[in-house]
C-alpha positions in Angstrom: 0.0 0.0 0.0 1.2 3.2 -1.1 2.3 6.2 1.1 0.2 9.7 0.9 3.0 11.5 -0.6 3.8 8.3 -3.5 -0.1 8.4 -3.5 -0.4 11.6 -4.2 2.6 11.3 -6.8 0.7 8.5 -8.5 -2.0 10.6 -9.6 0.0 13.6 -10.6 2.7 11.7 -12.1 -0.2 10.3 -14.0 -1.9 13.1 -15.1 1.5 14.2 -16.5 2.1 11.5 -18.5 -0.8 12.3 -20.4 0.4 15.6 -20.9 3.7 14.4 -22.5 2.4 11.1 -24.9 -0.3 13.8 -26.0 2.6 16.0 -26.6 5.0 13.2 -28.1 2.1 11.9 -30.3 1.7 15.3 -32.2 5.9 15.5 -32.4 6.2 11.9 -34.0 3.8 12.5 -36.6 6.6 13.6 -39.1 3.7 14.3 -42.6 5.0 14.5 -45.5 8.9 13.7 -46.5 9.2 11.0 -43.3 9.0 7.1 -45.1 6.0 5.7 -43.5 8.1 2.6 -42.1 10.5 5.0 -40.2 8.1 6.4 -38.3 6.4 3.3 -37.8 9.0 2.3 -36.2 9.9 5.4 -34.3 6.7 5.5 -33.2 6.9 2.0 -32.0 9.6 2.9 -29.3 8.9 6.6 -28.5 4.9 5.8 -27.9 5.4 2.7 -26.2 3.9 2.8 -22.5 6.9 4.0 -19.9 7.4 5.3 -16.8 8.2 9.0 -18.7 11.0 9.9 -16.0 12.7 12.6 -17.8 10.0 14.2 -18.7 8.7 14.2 -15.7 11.6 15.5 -13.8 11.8 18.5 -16.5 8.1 19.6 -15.4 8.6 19.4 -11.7 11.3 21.4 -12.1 9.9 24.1 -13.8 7.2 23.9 -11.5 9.5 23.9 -8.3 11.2 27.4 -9.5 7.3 28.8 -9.8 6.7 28.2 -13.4 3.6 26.8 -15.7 4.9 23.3 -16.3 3.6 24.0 -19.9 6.3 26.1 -20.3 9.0 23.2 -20.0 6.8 20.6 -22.3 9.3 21.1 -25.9 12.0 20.2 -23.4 10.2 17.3 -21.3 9.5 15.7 -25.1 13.1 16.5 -26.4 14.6 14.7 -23.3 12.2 11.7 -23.6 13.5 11.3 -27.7 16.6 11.4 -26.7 16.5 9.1 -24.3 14.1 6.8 -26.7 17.0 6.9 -28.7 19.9 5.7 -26.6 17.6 2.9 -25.8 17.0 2.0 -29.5 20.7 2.0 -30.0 21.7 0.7 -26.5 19.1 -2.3 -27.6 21.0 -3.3 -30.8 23.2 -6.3 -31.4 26.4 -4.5 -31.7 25.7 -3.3 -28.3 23.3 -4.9 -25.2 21.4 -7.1 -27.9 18.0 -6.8 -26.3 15.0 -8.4 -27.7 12.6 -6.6 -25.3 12.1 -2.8 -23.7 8.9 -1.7 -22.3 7.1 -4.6 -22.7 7.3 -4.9 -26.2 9.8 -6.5 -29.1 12.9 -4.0 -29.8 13.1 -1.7 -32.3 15.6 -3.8 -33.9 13.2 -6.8 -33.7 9.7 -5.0 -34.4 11.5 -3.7 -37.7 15.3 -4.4 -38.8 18.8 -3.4 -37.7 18.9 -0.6 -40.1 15.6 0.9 -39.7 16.2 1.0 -36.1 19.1 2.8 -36.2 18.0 5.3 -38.5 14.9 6.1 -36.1 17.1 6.9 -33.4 18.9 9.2 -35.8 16.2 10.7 -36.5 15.0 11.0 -32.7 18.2 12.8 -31.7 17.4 15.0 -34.6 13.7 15.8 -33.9 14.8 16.7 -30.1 16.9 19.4 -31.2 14.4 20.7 -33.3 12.0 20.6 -30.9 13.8 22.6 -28.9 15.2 25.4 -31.0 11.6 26.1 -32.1 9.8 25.4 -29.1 10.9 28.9 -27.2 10.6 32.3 -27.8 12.9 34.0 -26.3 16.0 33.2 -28.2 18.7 32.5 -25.0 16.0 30.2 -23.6 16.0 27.8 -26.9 20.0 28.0 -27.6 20.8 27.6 -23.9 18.3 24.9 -24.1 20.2 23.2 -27.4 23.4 23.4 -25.9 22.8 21.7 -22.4 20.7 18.6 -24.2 23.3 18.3 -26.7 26.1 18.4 -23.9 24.1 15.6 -21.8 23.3 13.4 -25.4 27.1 13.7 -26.3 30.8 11.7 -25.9 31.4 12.9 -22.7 28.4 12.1 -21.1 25.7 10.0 -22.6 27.1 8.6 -25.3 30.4 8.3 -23.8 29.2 6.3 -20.4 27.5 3.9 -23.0 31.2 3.6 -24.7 33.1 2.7 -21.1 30.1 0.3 -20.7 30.6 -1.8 -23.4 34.4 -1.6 -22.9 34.2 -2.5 -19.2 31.6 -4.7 -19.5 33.6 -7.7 -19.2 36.8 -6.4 -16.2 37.0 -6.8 -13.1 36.4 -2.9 -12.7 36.2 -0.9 -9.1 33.2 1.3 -7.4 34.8 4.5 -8.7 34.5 3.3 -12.3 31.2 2.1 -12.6 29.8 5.1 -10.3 32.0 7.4 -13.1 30.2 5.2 -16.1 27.1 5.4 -15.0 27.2 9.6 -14.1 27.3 9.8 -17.4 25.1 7.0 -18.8 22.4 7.9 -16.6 23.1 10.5 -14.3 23.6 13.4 -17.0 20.5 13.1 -19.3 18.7 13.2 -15.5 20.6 16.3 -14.2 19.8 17.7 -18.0 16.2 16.9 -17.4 15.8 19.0 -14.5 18.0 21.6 -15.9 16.4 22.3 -18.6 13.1 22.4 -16.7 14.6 25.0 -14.4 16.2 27.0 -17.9 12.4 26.9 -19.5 11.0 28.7 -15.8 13.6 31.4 -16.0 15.7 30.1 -12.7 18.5 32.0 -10.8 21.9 30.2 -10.8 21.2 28.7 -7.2 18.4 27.1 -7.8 20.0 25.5 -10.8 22.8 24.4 -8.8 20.4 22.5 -6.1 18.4 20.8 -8.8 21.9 19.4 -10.4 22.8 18.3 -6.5 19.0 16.6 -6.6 20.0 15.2 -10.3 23.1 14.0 -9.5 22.0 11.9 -6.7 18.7 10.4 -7.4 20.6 9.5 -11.0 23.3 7.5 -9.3 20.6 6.2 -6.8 18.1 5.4 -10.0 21.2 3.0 -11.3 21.8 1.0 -8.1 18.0 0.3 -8.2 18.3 -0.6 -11.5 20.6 -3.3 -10.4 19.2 -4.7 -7.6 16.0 -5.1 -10.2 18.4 -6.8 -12.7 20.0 -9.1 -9.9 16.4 -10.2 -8.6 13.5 -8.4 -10.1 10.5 -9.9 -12.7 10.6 -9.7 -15.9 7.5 -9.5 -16.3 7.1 -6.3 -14.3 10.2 -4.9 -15.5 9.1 -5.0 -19.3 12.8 -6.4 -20.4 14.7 -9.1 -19.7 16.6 -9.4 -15.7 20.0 -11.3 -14.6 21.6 -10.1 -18.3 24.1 -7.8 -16.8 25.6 -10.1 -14.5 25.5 -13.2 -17.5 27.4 -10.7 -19.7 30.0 -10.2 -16.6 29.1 -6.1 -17.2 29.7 -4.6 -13.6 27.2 -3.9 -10.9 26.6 -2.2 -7.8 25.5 -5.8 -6.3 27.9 -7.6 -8.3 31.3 -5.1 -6.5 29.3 -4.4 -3.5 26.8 -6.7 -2.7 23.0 -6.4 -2.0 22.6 -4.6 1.1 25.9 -2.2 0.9 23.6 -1.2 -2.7 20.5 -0.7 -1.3 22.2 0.8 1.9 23.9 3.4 -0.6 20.8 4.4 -2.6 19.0 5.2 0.8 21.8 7.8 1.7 21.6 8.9 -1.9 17.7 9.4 -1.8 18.3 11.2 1.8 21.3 13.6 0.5 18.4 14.4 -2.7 15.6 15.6 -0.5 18.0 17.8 1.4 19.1 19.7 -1.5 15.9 20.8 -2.4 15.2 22.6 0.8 15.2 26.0 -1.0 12.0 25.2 -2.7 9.8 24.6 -0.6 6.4 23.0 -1.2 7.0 23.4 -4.7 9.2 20.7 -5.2 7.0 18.3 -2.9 6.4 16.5 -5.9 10.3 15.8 -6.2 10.8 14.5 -3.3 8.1 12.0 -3.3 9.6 10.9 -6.9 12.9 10.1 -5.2 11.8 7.9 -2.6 9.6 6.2 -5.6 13.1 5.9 -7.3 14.6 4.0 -4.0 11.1 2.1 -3.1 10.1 1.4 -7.3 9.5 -2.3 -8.2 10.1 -2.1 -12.2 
């Protein structure tokens, strides 16, 4: 049975997703120009039912520095494609090799190699767009580029996904993995909330306690993620558990063990809450979604 605060979050986080696949729906329909089996396929992964993190963080956000969370909807959607992207590539043979992501077959498998690549190209191309057009004021929407593209890039996103695969099978340390997954994880998070914060016109302070929040509940997200992995149901989950450990890719449980993990998220989940003292009841909504992060199930 579910808290009052996670209760509470339930319904809101609900009633936010709505807001963003209505948003995504009218972004993925490309007209005219777009090959109808591309965005099929794009379609398949962006549209497919999810628990819309990113986005959702970028709308709290905006919402705890005393903004319309309609303001920070081009950004909630451009963080979602890119992340629908890395998960399309991440899903590929030449990388995880996954045959299943939100419940559903892989892009790769729903369609082909080739046309799953191309509609993460075309993702990471549509978020930038979405962006640069989606704001007004001109600093907003190239501030806005710059950040996503930053979090998206080879030192962060795409370059945590390189030491992955290069790590996957060493012995490794702590530092390493917690370094991989900052990037692999943790940045398109902390971007999230940034950009959130960027859309509602924040001061450089309340920036810099959102990217302690982001930083955290990222890290914290990942050792949840593989505790789920070491023991969790795939059939909750959506995708298939116990690969990480068969591919001998490290893991907080694997290095650490089970209770030092879950012991470390707590203190990570604590450490988030506190950094958003500033705010106020506005960012009640963020704090509930970090102890969802430490307490989630799938």
């Amino acid at each position: 049975m579910m808290s009052a605060p996670l209760a509470s979050l339930h319904d809101f986080s609900a009633t936010l997703r709505d807001e963003v696949d209505q948003a995504l729906d009218a972004y993925s329909r490309f007209g005219h120009g777009c090959p109808e089996r591309l965005e099929q396929a794009i379609r398949h992964s962006l549209m497919a039912p999810g628990k819309r993190l990113r986005p959702l963080l970028t709308l709290m956000a905006a919402e705890a520095c005393g903004s319309e969370r309609s303001q920070a909807m081009p950004a909630a959607c451009a963080v979602e494609m890119i992340h629908c992207y890395s998960l399309i590539h991440d899903d590929l043979p030449a990388m995880d090799d996954d045959d299943l992501r939100r419940g559903l077959p892989t892009c790769h498998k729903a369609f082909d190699e080739a046309t799953a690549i191309l509609a993460g190209d075309a993702l990471l191309a549509r978020a930038l767009e979405i962006v640069a057009d989606g704001y007004e004021n001109p600093t907003i929407a190239a501030r806005s580029c710059r950040e996503l593209a930053k979090a998206a890039g080879a030192t962060a996103l795409v370059g945590g996904q390189a030491d992955d695969l290069n790590e996957q099978f060493g012995a490794g340390d702590v530092d390493m993995l917690k370094a991989i997954h900052r990037r692999k994880t943790g940045a398109m998070i902390c971007v999230s909330l940034r950009l959130g914060a960027i859309a509602a016109g924040a001061d450089d302070q309340q920036v810099a306690a959102l990217d302690a929040y982001g930083e955290q509940i990222g890290l914290a997200f990942q050792i949840v993620d593989d505790l789920l992995d070491h023991a969790g149901d795939e059939a909750s989950m959506g995708k298939r558990v116990g690969k990480d450990a068969d591919r001998g890719k490290l893991t907080y449980p694997g290095l650490i063990g089970v209770e030092e993990s879950r012991q470390q998220a707590e203190t990570l989940i604590a450490g988030a809450k506190q950094s958003l003292s500033q705010f106020g009841e506005r960012a009640s909504h963020l704090e509930a979604l970090a102890q969802y992060i430490l307490e989630r199930n799938h």
